[in-house]
C-alpha positions in Angstrom: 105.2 73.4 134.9 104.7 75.5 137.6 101.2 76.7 138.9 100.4 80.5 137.7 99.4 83.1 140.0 97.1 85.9 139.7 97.8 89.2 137.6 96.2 91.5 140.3 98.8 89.6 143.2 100.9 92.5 143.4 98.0 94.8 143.8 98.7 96.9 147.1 102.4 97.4 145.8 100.7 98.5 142.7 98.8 100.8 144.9 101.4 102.0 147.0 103.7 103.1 144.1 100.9 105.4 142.8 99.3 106.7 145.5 100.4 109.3 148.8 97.2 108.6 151.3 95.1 106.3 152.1 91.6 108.3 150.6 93.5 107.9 147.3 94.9 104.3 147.9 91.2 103.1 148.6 89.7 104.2 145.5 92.6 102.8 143.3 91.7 99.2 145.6 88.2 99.3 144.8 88.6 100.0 141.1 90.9 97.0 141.1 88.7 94.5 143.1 86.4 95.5 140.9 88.4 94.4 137.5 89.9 91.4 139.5 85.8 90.4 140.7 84.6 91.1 136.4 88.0 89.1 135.4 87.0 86.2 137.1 83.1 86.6 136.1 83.9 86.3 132.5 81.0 88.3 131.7 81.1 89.6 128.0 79.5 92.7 127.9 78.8 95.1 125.4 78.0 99.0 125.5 77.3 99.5 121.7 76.0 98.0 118.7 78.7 97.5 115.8 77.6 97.6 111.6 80.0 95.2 109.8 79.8 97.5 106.7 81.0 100.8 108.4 84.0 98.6 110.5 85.1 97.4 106.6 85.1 100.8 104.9 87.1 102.3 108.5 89.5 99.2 108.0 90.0 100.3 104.4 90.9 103.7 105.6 93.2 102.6 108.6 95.1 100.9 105.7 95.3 104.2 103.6 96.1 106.0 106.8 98.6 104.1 108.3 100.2 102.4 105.3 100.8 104.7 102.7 103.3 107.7 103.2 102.9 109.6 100.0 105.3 112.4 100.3 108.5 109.8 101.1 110.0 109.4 97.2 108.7 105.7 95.6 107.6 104.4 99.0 103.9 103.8 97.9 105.5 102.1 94.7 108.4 100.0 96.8 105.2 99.3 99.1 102.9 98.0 96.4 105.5 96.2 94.3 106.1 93.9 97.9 102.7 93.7 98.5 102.0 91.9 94.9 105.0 89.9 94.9 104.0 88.6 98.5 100.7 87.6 97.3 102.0 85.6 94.4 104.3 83.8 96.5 102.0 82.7 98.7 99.4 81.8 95.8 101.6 79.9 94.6 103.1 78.3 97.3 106.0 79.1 96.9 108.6 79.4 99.8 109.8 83.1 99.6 109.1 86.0 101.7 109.6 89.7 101.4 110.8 91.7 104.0 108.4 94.3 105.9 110.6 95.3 108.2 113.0 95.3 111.5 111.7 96.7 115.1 114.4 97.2 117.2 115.0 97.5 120.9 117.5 100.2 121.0 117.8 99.5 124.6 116.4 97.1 127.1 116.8 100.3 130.0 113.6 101.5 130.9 112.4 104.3 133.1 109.1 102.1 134.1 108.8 98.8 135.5 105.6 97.2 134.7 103.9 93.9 136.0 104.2 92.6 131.9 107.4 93.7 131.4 108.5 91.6 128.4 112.0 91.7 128.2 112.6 92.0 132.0 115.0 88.9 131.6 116.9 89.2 128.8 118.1 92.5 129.3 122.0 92.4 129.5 123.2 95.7 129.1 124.9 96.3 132.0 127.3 93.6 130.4 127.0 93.4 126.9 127.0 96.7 124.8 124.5 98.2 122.9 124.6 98.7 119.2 125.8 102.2 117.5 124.0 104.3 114.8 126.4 103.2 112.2 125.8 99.4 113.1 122.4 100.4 112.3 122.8 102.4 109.2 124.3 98.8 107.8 121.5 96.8 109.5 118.9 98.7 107.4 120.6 99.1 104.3 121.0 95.0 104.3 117.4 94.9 105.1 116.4 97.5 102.6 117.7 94.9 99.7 115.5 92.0 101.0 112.5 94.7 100.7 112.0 96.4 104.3 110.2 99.7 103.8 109.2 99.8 107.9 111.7 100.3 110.5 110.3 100.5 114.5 112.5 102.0 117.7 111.2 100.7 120.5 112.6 99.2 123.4 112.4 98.8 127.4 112.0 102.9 126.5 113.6 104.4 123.5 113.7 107.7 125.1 116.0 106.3 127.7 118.7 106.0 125.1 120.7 109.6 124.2 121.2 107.7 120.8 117.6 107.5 119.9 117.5 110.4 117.1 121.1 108.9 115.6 119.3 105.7 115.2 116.3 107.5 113.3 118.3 109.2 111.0 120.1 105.7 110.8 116.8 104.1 109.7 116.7 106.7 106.6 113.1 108.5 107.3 113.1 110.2 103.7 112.5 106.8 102.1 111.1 104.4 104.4 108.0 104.3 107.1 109.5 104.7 110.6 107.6 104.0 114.0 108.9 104.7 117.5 106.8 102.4 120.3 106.7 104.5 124.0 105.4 104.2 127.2 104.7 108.1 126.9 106.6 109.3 129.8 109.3 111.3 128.8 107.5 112.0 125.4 107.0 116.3 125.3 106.7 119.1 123.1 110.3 119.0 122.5 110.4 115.1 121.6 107.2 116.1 119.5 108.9 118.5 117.1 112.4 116.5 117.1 110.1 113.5 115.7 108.0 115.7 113.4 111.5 117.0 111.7 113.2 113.8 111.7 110.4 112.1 109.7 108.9 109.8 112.3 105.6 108.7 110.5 103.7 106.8 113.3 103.9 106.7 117.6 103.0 103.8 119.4 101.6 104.7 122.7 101.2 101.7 125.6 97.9 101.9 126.7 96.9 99.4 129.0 93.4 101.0 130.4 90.9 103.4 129.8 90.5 103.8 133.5 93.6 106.6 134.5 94.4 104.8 138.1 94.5 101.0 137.0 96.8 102.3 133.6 98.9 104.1 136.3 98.9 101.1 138.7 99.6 98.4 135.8 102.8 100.7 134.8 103.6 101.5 139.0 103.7 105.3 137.7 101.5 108.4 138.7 100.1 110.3 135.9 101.5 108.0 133.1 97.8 107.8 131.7 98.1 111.5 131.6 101.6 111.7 129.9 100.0 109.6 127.2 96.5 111.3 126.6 98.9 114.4 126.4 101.4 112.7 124.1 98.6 111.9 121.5 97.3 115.7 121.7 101.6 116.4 120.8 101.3 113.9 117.6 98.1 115.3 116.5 99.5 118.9 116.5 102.8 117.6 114.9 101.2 115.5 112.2 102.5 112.3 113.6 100.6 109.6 113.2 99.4 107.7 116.6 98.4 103.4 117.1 97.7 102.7 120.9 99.0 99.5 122.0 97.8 97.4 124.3 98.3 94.1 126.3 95.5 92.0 126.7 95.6 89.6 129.1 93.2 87.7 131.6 93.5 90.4 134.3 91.8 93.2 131.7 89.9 91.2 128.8 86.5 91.2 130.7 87.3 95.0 132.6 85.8 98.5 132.5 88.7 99.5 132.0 89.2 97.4 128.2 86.0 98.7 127.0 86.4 102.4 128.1 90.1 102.2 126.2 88.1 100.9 123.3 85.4 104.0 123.8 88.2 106.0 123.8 90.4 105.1 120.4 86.5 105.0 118.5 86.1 108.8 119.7 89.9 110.0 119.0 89.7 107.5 116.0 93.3 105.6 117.1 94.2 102.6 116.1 94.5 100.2 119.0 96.3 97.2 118.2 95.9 94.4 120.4 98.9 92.5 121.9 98.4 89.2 123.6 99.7 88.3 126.9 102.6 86.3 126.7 104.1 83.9 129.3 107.5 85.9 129.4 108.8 88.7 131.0 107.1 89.6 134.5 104.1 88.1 133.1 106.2 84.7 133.2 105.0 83.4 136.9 101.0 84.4 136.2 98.2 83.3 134.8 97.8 86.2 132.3 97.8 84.4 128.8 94.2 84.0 127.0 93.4 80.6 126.7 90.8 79.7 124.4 87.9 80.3 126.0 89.4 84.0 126.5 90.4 84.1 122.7 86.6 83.7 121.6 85.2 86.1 124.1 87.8 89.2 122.9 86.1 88.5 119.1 83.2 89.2 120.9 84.2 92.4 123.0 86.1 94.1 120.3 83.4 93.0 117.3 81.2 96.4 117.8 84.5 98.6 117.6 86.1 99.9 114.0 89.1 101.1 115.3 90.9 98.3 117.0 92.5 95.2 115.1 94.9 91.7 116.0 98.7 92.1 115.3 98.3 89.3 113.4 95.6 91.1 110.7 98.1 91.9 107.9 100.5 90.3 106.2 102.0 90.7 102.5 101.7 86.8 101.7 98.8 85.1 103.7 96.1 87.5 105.3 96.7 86.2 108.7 98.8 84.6 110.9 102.1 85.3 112.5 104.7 87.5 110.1 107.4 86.6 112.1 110.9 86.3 110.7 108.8 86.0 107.4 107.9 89.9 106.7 109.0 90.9 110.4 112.1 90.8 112.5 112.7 91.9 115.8 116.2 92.7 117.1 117.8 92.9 120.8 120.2 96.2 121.4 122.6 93.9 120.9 122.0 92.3 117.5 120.1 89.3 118.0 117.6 88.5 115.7 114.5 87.3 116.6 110.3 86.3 115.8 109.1 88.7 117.7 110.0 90.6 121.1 108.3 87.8 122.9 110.1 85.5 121.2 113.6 84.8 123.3 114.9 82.6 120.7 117.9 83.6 119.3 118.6 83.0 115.2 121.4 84.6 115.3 123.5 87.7 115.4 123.9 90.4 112.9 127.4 91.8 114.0 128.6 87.8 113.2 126.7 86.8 110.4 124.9 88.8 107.5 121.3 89.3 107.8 120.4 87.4 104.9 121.4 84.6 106.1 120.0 84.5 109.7 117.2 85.2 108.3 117.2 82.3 105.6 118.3 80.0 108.6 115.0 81.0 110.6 112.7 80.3 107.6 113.6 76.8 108.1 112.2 76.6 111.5 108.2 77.0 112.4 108.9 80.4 112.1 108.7 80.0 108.1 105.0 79.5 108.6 101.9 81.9 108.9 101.0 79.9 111.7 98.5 81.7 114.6 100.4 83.2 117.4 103.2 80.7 118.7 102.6 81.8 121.7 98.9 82.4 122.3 97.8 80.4 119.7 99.7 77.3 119.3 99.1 75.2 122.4 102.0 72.5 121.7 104.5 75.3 120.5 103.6 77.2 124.5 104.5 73.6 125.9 107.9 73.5 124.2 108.8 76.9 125.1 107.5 78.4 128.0 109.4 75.6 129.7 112.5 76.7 128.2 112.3 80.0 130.0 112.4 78.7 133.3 115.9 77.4 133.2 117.2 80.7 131.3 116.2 83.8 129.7 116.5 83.3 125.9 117.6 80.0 123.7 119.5 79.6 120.7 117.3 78.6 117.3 119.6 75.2 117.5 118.6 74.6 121.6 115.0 75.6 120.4 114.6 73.3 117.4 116.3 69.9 119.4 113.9 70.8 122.3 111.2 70.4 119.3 112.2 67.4 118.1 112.4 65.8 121.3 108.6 67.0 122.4 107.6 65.2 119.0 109.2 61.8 120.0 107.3 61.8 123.0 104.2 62.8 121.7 104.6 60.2 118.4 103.4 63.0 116.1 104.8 65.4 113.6 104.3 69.0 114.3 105.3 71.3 111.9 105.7 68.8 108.7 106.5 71.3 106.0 109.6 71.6 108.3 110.7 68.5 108.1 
């Protein structure tokens, strides 16, 4: 494999897209030779003290908060009857899932371009077309029988799209929970109220530092911190609920900038969820994924903090590990299904075959495991795919699963047995 290079080695573009003078342009530098210099320190440091007791009774009421939507008809009851039927399967070991839910990118177009861009290149809509609000109304409905109660618009940027309230009222908000994921941008008043109306439950907001200039310079935008400090103001005066989201990776872990984002979501009391670095994307050519040294430190960073979790921390059948084609799917605007959106391995496509059975096809792979993240995680699973990616931007589950076997001859050794 290629050697990585560094996060920070587009820096003085970074600089120039967000700044107009050279007074401004130094102090974005020296705030980011300052997180490049702590990044390569490694230094875990700590600006409060956390109580394990409080941190379990918030987590209870993040789970109230977030999860339950009492005024949508029977969706605490659809919501509890999957919850105990996941936990029996997986007590008894038996090999059935229930359905969560679907996130879909509703386009791969984006108004940003960020350094982690994650589905920089696998977006192919300038030659393959994009999937209608009816397509969708049939998407959920199939996905509504295997048990989905949560359906997330995201993309590139769902604002881009002029089909993104279509697609909501597509995802039937009176009944199910429904989550948009947004870089903040183009997200005002307006957008606000439309979301409030429609039913929208929950906004992600990207997030990717507390400090307003390195967010701005990570996304190569002026004043996108600001748009998303002022989008969270929106959601609170709408009633929408709001989870920050951010990217962690080897050029923030060990920043100011992680720990004042942290300081920030324990004062607002906002869910941050944190989303490893993959090795896809923009992010495919540099050394931004945590390796295991990085994984143990963020334990200790986030530890003090109630209001941040994993992805990984909840699932219906086992309490963690990667929900992934499982209780999870994530789509392409073009109907490929797939693990996750850092996942470019194709199971299938839902305007050729049913749902169900792309989905029953994909439980058959590793990705009918709880397994830790493939792709932060799993160090044999990285060295499969990431290689993968360098010859083209997404695989079939077919390419993908002979690239497995042929990994497991070399190394003499079984990796996923329960697959076999």
């Amino acid at each position: 494999m290629k050697s990585k290079i560094s996060v920070f080695c587009t820096k003085e573009d970074d600089i120039a897209k967000i700044t107009s003078n050279e007074e401004e342009a130094a102090k974005v530098r020296a705030l980011l030779d300052t997180a490049e210099q702590q990044s390569q320190e490694k230094k875990i440091r700590r600006i409060r003290k956390g109580n394990m007791l409080i941190k379990h009774l918030v987590l209870l009421k993040i789970y109230m908060r977030y999860g339950i939507h009492w005024r949508k008809p029977l969706y605490p009851f659809r919501l509890a009857r999957n919850i105990i039927f996941g936990k029996i399967y997986n007590l008894l070991k038996l090999r059935k899932y229930v359905l969560r839910g679907i996130e879909f990118a509703i386009t791969f177009r984006c108004n940003f371009r960020c350094n982690h861009c994650l589905c920089a290149r696998i977006n192919e809509s300038g030659k393959r077309r994009e999937m209608d609000a009816n397509e969708y109304a049939k998407i959920v409905r199939d996905a509504m029988k295997l048990g989905a109660t949560t359906f997330g618009l995201e993309g590139g940027e769902p604002f881009v799209s002029n089909e993104w309230e279509e697609v909501i009222k597509a995802f039937q908000p009176q009944y199910n929970h429904v989550i948009i994921s947004t870089n903040g941008f183009l997200f005002d008043e307006e957008k606000a109220q439309k979301c409030a109306k429609l039913g929208v439950d929950t906004i992600n907001f990207s997030l990717d530092s507390g400090i307003p200039e390195i967010h701005d310079a990570f996304r190569r935008q002026r004043g996108s911190h600001a748009k998303v400090v002022e989008g969270i103001r929106l959601c609170k005066k709408y009633g929408i609920k709001v989870i920050i989201n951010t990217v962690v990776h080897k050029g923030n872990l060990y920043t100011d900038g992680f720990l004042k984002l942290l300081e920030f979501a324990e004062q607002e009391k906002i869910l941050v969820n944190t989303l490893l670095a993959k090795g896809v994307g923009n992010f495919q050519e540099k050394d931004a994924v945590l390796d295991p040294e990085d994984l143990k430190a963020m334990e200790e960073i986030v530890r003090p903090y109630n209001y941040v979790q994993r992805h990984l921390a909840y699932n219906y059948g086992k309490q963690f590990g990667c929900p992934g084609t499982k209780e999870m799917i994530n789509m392409t605007p073009y109907g490929d299904v797939m693990n996750c959106a850092n996942m470019h391995v194709y199971q299938g496509n839902v305007l050729e075959e049913p749902l169900a059975k792309i989905r029953e096809k994909g439980l058959r792979s590793p990705f009918g495991l709880y397994n830790p993240c493939f792709l932060a995680d799993d160090r044999d699973f990285m060295a499969i795919y990431y290689p993968l990616l360098e010859k083209k931007g997404h695989v079939s589950l077919d390419e993908f699963m002979g690239a497995i076997k042929v990994y497991e001859k070399e190394k003499g050794r079984i990796l996923y047995p329960s697959m076999s």
